[in-house]
N, C-alpha and C positions, 0 to 999 in steps of 0.2 A: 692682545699683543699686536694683531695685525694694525688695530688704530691707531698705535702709539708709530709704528715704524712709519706706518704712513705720513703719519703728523711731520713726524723729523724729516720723512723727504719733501715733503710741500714746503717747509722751511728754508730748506735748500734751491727745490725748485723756484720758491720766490725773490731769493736774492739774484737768481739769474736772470729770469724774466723780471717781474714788475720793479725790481733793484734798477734793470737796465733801464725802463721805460722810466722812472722816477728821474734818473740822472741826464736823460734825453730831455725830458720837459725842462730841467733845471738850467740845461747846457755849460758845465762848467769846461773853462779856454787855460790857454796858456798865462794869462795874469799871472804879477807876482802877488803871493799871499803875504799875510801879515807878519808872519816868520821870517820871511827874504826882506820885505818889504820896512819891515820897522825895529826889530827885531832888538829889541829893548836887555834883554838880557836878563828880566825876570819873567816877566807873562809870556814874552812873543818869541818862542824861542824853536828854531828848527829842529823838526826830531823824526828819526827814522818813520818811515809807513809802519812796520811792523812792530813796532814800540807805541805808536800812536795806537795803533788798533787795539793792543793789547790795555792800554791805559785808559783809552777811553771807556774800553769793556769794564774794568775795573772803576771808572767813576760812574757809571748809570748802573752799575750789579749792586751795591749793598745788599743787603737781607731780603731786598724784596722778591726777587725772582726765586728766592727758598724758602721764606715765609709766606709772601703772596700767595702762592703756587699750592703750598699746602691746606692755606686756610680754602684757598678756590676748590679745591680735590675735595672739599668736604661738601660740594655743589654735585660731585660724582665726574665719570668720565666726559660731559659736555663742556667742562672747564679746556680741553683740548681743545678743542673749535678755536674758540676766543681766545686761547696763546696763540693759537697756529695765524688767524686770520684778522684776529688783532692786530697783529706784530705784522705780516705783510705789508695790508693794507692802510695802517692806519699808525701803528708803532716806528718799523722802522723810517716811511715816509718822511714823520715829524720829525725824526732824530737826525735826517738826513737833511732836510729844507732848516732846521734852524741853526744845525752847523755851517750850513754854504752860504746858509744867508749871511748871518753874524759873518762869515770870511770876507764876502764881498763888501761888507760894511769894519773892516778894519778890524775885527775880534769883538763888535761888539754884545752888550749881557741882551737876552731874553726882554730885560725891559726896555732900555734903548730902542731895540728896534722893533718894538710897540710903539716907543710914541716914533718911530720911522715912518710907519707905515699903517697905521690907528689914530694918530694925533697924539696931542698933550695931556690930553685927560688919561688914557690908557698906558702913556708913561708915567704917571704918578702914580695909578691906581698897582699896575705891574710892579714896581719900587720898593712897594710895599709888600705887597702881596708875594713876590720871589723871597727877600727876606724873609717874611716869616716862614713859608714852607723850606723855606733853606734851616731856618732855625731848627724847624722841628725837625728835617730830614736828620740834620744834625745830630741833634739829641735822640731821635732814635736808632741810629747808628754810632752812639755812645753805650746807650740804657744795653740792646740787644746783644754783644758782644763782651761786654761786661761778667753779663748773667751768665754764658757760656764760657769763660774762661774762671768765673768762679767757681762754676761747679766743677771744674778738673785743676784746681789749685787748694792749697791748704785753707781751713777755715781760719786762719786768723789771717788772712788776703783777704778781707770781705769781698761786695759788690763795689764801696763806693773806695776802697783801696783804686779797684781794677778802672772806674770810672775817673778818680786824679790824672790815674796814670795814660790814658789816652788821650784827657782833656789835653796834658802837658805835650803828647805826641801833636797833638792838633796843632798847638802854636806850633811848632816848629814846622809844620809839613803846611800850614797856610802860608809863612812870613819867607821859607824858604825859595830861591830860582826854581820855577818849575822841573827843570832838568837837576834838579841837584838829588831831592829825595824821590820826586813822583817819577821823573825818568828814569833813575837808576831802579830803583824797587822795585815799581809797577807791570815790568814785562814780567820780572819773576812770578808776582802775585797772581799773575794772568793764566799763565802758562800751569800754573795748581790751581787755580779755580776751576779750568777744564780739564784738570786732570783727575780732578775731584767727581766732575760731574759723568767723566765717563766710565769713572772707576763704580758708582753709584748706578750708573745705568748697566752694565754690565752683569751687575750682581741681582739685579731684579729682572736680568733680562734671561742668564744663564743657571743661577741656582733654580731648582726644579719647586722649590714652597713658596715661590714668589709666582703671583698670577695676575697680569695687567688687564684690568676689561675692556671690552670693548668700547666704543663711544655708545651713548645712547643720550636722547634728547629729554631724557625724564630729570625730575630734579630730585636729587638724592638726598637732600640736605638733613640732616636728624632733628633740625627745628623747623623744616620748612621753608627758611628762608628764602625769598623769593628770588628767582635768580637775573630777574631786571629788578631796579639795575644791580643788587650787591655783588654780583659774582664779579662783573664788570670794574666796580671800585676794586674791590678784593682782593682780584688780581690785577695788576697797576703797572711792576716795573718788568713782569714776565710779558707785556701784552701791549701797552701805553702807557708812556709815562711823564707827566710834565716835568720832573726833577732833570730828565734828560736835554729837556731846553735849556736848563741853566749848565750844564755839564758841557754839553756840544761845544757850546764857544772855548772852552779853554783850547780844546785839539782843533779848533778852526783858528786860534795863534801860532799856533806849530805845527800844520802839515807845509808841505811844501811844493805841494801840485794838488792844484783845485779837481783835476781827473782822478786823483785817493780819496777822495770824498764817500765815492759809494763804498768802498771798501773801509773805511775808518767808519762812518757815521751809519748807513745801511747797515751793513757786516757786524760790528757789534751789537747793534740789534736785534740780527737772527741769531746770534751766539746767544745770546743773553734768553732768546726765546726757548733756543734749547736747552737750557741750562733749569728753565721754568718749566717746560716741559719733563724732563726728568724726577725733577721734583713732585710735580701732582701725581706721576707715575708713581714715583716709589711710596708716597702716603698711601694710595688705594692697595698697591699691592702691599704692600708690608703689612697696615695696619686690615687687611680682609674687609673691608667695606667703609662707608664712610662714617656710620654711629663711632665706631672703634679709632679712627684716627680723630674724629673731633673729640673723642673721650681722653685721649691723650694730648692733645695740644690742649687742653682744659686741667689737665690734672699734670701735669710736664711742661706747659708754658712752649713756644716756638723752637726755643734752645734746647730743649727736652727732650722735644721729640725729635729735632734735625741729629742730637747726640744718638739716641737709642738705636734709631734705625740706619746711622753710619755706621756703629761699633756693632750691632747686628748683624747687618749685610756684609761687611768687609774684613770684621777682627780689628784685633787692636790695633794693629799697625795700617790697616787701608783705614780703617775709623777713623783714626788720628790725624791721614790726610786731610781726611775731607772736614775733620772740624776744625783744620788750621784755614782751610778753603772760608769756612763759613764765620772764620774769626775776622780772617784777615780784608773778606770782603764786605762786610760794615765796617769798619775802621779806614777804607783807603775809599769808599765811598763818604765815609764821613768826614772827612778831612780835605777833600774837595770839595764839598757841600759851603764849609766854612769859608773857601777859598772864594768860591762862586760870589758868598754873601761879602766879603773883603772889596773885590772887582765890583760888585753893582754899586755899594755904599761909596767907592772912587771914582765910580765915575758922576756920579750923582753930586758927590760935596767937591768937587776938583783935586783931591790930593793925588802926590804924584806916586805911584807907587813902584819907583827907583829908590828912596828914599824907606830905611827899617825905620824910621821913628814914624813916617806916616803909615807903614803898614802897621806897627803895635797900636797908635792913636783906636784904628779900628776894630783890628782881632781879638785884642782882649776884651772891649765889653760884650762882643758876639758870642764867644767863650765863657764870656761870664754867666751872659742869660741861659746859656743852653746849660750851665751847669744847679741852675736854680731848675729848670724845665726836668732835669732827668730824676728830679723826685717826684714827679708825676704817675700815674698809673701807664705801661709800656699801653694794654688795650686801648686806653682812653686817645695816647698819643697817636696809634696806629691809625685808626680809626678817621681822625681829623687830619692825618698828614695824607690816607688814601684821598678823600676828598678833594685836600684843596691838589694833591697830586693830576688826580683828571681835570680840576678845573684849569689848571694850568696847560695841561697838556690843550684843552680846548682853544683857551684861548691863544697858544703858539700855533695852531692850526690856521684859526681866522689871520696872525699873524703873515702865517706865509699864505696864504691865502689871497691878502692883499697885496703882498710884496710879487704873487704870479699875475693878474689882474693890470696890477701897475708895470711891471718892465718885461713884460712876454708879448712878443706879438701877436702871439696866439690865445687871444683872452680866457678861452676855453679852458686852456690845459689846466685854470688854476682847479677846474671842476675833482681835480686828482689831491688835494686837501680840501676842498669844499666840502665835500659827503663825509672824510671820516670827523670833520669839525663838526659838523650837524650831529652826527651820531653821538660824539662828546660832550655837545651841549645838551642834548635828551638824557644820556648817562647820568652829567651832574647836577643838572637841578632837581630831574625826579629823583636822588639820592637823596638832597638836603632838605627836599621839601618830606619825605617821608620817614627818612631815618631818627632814631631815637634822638641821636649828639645834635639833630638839625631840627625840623619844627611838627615834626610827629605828624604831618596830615593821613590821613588813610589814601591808602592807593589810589581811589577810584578818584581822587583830588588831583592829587600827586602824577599819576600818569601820564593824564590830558594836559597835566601841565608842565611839565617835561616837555612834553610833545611839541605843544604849542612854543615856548620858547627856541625849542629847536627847529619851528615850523618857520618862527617871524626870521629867526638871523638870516635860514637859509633865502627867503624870501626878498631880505634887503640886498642880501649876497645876489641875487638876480637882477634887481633894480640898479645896482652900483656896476654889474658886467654889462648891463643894455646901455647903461649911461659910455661906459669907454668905450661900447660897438659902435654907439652912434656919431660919439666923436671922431672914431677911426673913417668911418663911412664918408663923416664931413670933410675932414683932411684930405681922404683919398678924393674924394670929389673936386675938392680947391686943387690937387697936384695934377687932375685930368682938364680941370679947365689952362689951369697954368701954361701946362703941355702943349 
């Protein structure tokens, strides 16, 4: 209990400290945003701080900070660490530099401002690569809410009844002005996701048969799983998340003070981390150790067990909140997901999207694939979407990485996304290189080479900061001769 409370005040403690220190390196001014600035009337549309905040929580939440969270709890109490110090350091950071970034670049996507600040190759390759983990966010934010709204609906409502019926929600909440559905909605959705999560920590914190343990650095896992790097993919959108680099830009077209930034982009962040953290909590305590909660997320599936242990803890009626919390937070995640992949694909082929016939041109075949994708296995999808999830999150690191490098005067500061990118690119490759879905090496491969690719980026990331020192040096040299 005492490491669980602690957790949540570090969470807090970090939004005020390294929140503040974040948004000092980034220095955001009085400029108008994209919102005042352009303000188009379907993307770029002003909307309250408190609505933004609450929406944006709602586009970077889907299933994963409640599914994540629990499959990570089955690593034992050390999965805390890595929400708490994840998400400070290295989560909400990203989510914060690729919204401000994208603002000062006009709302632009995650890839755009790869090939801004990476070149041309890294905008093609990002193009692509955001699509498809947008696809698949998609579709697992279809498959997952599905499954849990069938099983508290009649059986002749199957699964793929519940899976039409959101696809059809999806068009409409892609093609729609952002202020029409996601603005009016989304503070609601917000406002019961948190009320979900504290109604859930409550019950595990005050019923006397619930016991939270303490942190310990052993790995609990009931198959051993090792806990570099999977724990790390595992948990994703509780802790780090690339899907948040495609999410950020939309609420970087609608704030309207670039000094709301640490509060919209930071701030949902550590919500989202405490929303993760609640979660790992209540699988260890509810399910009494971690053999028994992965016995059930194996024999109960994710919706299974997020049902059991709602309607458990709380009765039917606090139950009920919190599985509208977990319905409705894959669905308003996934239907921004679609959105995100809409805006890259427009800005990539030029259409304008003022125009509903250039937004259908797009969203329906986007909706189409992801409707062929959700006969897939949910594991299989999870799985490949955690991956390319961190590799994404890595490479919007290097992203802002090079966007601090290039327009700070202070070249150093970029070192504050440098370390948690290094860290990301060690995550993702020793993942794919050792995991079953990626090329099976055995560790002792796999490690070193993890390592070493996370050895050379940072290493050219040095070569590329001496290169700008020495330029500034020259300048400042030619302005003292000038003088």
């Amino acid at each position: 209990m005492v490491s669980f409370l602690t957790a949540l005040a570090v969470l807090v403690i970090g939004y005020c400290t390294y929140g503040y220190i974040t948004e000092k390196v980034f220095g955001p001014d009085d400029r108008k945003t994209p919102a005042v600035e352009i303000n188009d009337g379907v993307d770029c549309v002003p909307i309250k701080t408190w609505k933004a905040l609450l929406i944006q929580l709602l586009n970077i939440a889907g299933t994963g900070p409640i599914f994540g969270a629990l499959m990570g709890a089955c690593f034992g109490p050390i999965v805390f660490l890595w929400i708490v110090f994840g998400s400070i350091l290295g989560g909400a950071v990203h989510d914060y530099m690729c919204g401000m970034i994208s603002e000062r670049n006009k709302g632009a996507s995650i890839a755009e401002l790869s090939g801004i600040y990476l070149g041309k190759p890294a905008l093609y390759i990002m193009r692509i690569f955001s699509i498809l983990l947008l696809l698949l966010t998609g579709t697992v934010f279809v498959t997952s809410p599905a499954a849990l709204i069938t099983r508290l609906t009649p059986k002749f409502l199957g699964n793929t009844f519940w899976i039409v019926v959101i696809l059809i929600y999806y068009v409409m909440a892609t093609l729609l002005p952002i202020d029409r559905v996601i603005g009016k909605l989304y503070p609601v959705f917000g406002v019961i996701l948190i009320v979900m999560a504290v109604s859930i920590a409550g019950g595990i914190i005050f019923l006397p048969q619930y016991n939270i343990p303490e942190i310990t650095l052993s790995n609990l896992h009931p198959d051993n799983l090792p806990v570099w790097p999977f724990m790390f993919v595992t948990v994703a959108c509780g802790a780090i998340s690339g899907f948040h680099a495609t999410q950020s830009p939309m609420m970087a077209k609608c704030i309207m003070s670039e000094k709301k930034g640490r509060l919209v982009f930071y701030g949902a962040m550590i919500i989202e981390s405490v929303i993760a953290l609640i979660w790992a909590a209540a699988g260890v305590a509810f399910y009494g150790g971690t053999k028994m909660l992965q016995d059930a997320i194996t024999e109960l599936g994710q919706s299974g067990t997020v049902y059991q242990i709602s309607i458990n803890t709380l009765g039917s009626t606090g139950g009920l909140l919190a599985i509208i919390g977990v319905v409705v937070c894959p669905i308003t995640s996934g239907d921004t997901a679609f959105r995100s992949a809409r805006l890259i694909l427009a800005e990539w082929t030029g259409l304008d999207q003022k125009k509903i016939r250039s937004r259908l041109v797009i969203t329906i075949p986007l909706l189409a694939v992801s409707a062929v994708l959700t006969q897939l296995d949910f594991n299989v999808l999870w799985r490949y979407f955690s991956w390319s999830n961190q590799t994404l999150a890595m490479i919007a690191l290097w992203v802002s990485t090079s966007y601090l490098i290039k327009t700070h005067r202070n070249r150093f500061t970029s070192l504050l996304t440098a370390f948690p990118a290094s860290f990301m690119t060690a995550v993702s490759v020793t993942y794919i290189l050792i995991a079953q879905e990626g090329f099976k090496l055995s560790p002792k491969y796999g490690y070193p080479a993890g390592i070493t690719a996370a050895a050379m980026l940072f290493l050219i990331y040095i070569v590329v900061l001496a290169r700008y020192r020495r330029a500034d040096r020259k300048g400042q040299s030619s302005g003292d001769q000038l003088g």
